[in-house]
Each structure stands twice: as C-alpha cells, then as structure tokens.
C-alpha positions as CSV (number, residue, x, y, z in Angstrom):
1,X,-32.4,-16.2,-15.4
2,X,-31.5,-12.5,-15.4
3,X,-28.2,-11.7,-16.5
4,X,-26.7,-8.7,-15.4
5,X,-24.3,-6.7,-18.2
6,X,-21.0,-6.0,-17.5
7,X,-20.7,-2.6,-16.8
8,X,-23.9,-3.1,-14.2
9,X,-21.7,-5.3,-12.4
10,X,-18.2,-3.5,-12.3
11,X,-20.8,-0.5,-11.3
12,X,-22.0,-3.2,-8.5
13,X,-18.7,-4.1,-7.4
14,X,-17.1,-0.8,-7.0
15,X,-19.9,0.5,-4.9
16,X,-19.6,-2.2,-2.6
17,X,-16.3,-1.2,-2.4
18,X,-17.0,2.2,-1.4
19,X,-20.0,1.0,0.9
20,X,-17.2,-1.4,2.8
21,X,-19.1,-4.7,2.0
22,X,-16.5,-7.2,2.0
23,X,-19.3,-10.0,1.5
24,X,-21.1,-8.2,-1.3
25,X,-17.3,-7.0,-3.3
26,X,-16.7,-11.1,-2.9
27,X,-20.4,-12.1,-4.3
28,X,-20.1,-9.7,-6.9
29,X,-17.0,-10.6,-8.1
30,X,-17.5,-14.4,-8.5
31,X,-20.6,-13.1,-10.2
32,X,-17.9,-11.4,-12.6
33,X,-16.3,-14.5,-13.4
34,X,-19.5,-16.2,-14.3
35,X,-20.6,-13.6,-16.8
36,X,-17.1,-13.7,-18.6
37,X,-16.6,-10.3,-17.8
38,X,-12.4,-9.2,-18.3
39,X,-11.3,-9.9,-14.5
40,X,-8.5,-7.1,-14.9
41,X,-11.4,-4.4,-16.6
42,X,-13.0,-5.6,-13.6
43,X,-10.2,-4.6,-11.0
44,X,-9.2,-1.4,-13.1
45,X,-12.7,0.0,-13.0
46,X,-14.2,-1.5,-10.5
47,X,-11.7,-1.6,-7.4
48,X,-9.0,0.8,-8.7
49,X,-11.8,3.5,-9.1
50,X,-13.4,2.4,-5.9
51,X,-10.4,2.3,-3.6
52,X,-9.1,6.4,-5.5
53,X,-12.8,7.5,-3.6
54,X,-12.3,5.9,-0.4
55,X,-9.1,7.1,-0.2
56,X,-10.6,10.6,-1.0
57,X,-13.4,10.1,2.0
58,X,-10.3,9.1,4.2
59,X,-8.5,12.6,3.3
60,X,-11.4,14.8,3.9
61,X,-13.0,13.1,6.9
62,X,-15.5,12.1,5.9
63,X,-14.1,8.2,6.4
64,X,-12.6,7.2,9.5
65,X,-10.2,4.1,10.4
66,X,-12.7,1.8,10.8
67,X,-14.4,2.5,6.7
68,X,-11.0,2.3,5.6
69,X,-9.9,-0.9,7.7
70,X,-13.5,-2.5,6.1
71,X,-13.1,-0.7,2.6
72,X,-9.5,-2.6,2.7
73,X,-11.2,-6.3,3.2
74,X,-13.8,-5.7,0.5
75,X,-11.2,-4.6,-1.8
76,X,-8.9,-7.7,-1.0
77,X,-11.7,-10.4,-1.1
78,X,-12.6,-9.3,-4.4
79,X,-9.8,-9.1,-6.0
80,X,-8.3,-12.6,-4.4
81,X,-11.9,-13.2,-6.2
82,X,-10.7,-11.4,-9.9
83,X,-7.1,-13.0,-9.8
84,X,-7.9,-16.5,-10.0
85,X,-9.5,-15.7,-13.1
86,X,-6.5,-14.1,-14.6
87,X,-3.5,-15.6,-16.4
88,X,-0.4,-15.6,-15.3
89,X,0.4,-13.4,-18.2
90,X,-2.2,-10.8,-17.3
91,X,-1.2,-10.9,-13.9
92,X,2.3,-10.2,-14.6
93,X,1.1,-7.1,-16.4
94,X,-1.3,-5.8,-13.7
95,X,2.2,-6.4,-11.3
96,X,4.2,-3.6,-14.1
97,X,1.4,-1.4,-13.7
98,X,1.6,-1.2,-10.2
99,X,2.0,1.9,-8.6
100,X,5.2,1.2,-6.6
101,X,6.3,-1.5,-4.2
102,X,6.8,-0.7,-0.5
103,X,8.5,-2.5,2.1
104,X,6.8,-1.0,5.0
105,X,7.5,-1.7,9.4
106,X,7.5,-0.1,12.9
107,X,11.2,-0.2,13.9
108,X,12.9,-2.2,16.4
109,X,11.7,-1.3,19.8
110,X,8.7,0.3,19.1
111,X,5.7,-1.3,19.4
112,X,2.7,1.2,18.1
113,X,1.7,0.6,14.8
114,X,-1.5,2.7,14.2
115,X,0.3,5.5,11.7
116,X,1.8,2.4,10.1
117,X,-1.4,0.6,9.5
118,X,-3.2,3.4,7.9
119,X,-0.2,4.2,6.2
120,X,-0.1,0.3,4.7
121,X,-4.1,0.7,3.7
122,X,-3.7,4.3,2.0
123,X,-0.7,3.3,0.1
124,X,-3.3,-0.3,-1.1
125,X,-5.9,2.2,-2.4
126,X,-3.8,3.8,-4.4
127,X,-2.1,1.3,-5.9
128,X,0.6,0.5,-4.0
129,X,1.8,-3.7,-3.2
130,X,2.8,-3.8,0.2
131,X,4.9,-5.8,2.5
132,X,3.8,-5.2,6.0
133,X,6.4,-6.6,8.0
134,X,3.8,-5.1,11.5
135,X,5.6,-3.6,14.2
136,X,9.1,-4.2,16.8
137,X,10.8,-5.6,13.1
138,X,14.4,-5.9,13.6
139,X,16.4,-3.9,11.6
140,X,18.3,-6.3,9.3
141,X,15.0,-8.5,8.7
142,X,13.8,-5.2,7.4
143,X,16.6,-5.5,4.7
144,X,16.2,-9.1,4.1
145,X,13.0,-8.0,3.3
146,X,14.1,-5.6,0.9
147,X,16.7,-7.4,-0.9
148,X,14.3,-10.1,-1.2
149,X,11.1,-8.4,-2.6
150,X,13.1,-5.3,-4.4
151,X,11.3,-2.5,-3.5
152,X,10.3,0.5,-4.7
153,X,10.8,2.0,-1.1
154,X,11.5,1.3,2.2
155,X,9.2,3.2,4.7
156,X,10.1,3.0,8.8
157,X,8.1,4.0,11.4
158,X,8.9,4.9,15.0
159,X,6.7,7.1,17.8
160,X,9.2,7.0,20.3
161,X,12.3,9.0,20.6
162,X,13.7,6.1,22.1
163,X,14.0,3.9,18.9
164,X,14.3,6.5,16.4
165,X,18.0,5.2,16.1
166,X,16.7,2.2,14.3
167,X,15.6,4.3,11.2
168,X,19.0,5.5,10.9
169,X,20.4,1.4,11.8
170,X,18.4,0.3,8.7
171,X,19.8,3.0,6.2
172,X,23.4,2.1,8.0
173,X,23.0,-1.5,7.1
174,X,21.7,-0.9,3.4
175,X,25.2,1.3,2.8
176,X,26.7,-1.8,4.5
177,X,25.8,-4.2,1.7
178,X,26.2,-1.9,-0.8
179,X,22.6,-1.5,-1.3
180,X,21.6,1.4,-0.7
181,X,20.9,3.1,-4.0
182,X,18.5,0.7,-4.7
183,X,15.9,2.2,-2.6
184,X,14.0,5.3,-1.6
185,X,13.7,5.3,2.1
186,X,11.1,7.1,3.6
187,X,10.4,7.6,7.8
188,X,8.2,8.8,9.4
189,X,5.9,8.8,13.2
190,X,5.4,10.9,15.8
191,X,9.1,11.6,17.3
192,X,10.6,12.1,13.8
193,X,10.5,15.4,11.4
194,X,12.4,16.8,8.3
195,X,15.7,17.4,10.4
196,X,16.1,13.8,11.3
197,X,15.6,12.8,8.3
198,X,18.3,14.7,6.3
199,X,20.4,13.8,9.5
200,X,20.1,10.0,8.5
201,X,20.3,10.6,4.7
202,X,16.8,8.9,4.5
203,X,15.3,10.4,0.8
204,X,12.2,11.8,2.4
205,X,9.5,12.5,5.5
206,X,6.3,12.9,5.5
207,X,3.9,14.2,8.9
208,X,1.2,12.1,7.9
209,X,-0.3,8.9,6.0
210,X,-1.9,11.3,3.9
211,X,1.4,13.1,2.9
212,X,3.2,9.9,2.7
213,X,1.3,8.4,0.4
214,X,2.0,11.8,-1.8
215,X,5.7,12.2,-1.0
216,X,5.5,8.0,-2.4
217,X,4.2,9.1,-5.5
218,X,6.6,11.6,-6.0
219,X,9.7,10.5,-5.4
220,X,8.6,7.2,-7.3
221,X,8.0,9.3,-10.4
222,X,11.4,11.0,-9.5
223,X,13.7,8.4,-10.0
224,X,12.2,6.4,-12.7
225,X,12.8,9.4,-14.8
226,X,16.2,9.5,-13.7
C-alpha cells in the first residue's frame, strides 16, 4: 500500500482547498491523521496557505461568492477533520495564534445579510474566529454576545438608512455597562460611511469586505501595541 509523504499530502489538501472540494479537503485530511502527519503543520500549511490564495482570487475577481461560499466548506470540513487530532494543549495554542476574534451581525431591523456573509468568510480565510450572530440580531444580544465570547471586535452591519440607529444603540449600550473600551467596533453596509461613523464614536468603517478585513488587521495590530 502506497503511502503518500507528508508534504504530498498538506500539498493535496491545500489544493483542494483552493479547487473548493469540500469532499476531497475532508478525504485528505483523515488521510493526514492516518499517516501521523502534525494535524496543526497540517492546518498552518495546508489550510492557512490555501484559504491566504482564495482570499487573493476573491480580491481580484477572479473568485466569485459562490468559490468562496464552497472554498469556506472545504476549509471547515477539514479542519473539523485536523482538530480532533489535536490536543487540547495544541488547540489552545492554535486559539493564541489566531488572528483576532470578531463578533460579527446585521443590526436590528435589517434583514440583508449578503455584505455580512462575505464579510464573515473573508475575515475565516484570513484567520479570523467568528461569531456570526446572521442578520435582524437585537442590539443587546449583540452585547451578550460580546461580553460572553470577549472579542477582538464587534462589526455591525446595516443597508438601510432606516436601522442605521442600531449601530449607534449597540455602542450606546457597551458605554452603558461600562464596557466599551474592551472592544474595537467596526460598521459598515450600504447606508453607512466615514461621517457616521465618527458621529457614533464607532473605531472604524470600511466600504467593503475587502477593506474591512484590512481595517480588522489594522486596528487589531493597533491596540495590542498599545
């Protein structure tokens, strides 16, 4: 029986990956368990490198929603795949290395979600854990959230002028509490822009996912060297 060597198989995995093959990422990666092969190597070099290119065909069009959407599934298959093979020790240390955490959901009111969802997979393939509390989210189970989970950031989302109000209910209820030095909030969607967001004291705006995702890394790397 042929056995394949370990970097022909994190090679294997990360192009299936890239080619949106959830069944193929989840094959491959129970094939990596087999072979002994180091389950985090296998998510550092395999899916980590994978997800940095599809995120790069994302940004230059030459992937659309739907690559991403299936680029997303391979990428979560396999690695529900990797982490059962991991220690609670290792996993702990993966967690540390994360890029951020991000709370992330469509406002109260506002039902369209698509910016949001993109948003949610971007921020994935780059490293991000996200909480995707989907879209209408009340404002205070927003903040639940947060104080539960402990964020990096809080991102809100709202397309219509309508409920843009809730972006600003949130950051109201996190000075409430007392809380709200503990997290970068971000907003964003299609009836927002830069003036509403220094309006509402909210730590940054972004046009699109793409720029989000940026503005993320940034301000992340801003206040940890604070």
């Amino acid at each position: 029986m042929l056995v394949l060597s370990e970097k022909v198989l994190i090679e294997k995995l990360r192009q299936s990956v890239i080619e949106c093959d959830e069944e193929a990422a989840k094959k491959v990666a129970g094939e990596i368990l087999k072979a002994g092969v180091d389950p985090v190597k296998a998510i550092k070099e395999g899916i980590s490198s994978a997800a940095k290119i599809v995120g790069e065909k994302f940004e230059t069009g030459e992937f659309f929603l739907p690559q991403l959407l299936l680029a997303g599934e391979a990428m979560e298959s396999a690695s529900n795949v990797l982490m059962s093979g991991i220690s609670e020790k290792k996993r702990e240390e993966l967690e540390s290395k994360r890029a951020g955490t991000v709370v992330l959901a469509t406002v109260s009111g506002d039902i369209h979600d698509i910016g949001k969802n993109i948003l949610a997979l971007l921020l994935a393939v780059n490293g991000f854990k996200v909480y995707d509390l989907g879209r209408d989210v009340d404002s205070m189970k927003i903040v639940e959230k947060a104080t539960e989970v402990k964020p990096d950031i809080i991102g809100l989302s709202a397309l219509m002028t309508t409920t843009m109000p809730a972006q600003r209910e949130v950051i109201d209820l996190l000075n409430a509490m007392g809380v709200r030095n503990e997290f970068i909030v971000m907003v964003g969607g299609g009836s927002t822009n830069r003036e509403w967001a220094e309006e509402i004291e909210a730590d940054g705006w972004a046009e699109t996912a793409e720029e989000a995702v940026r503005l993320a890394q940034r301000l992340i790397e801003k206040k940890r060297r604070q």
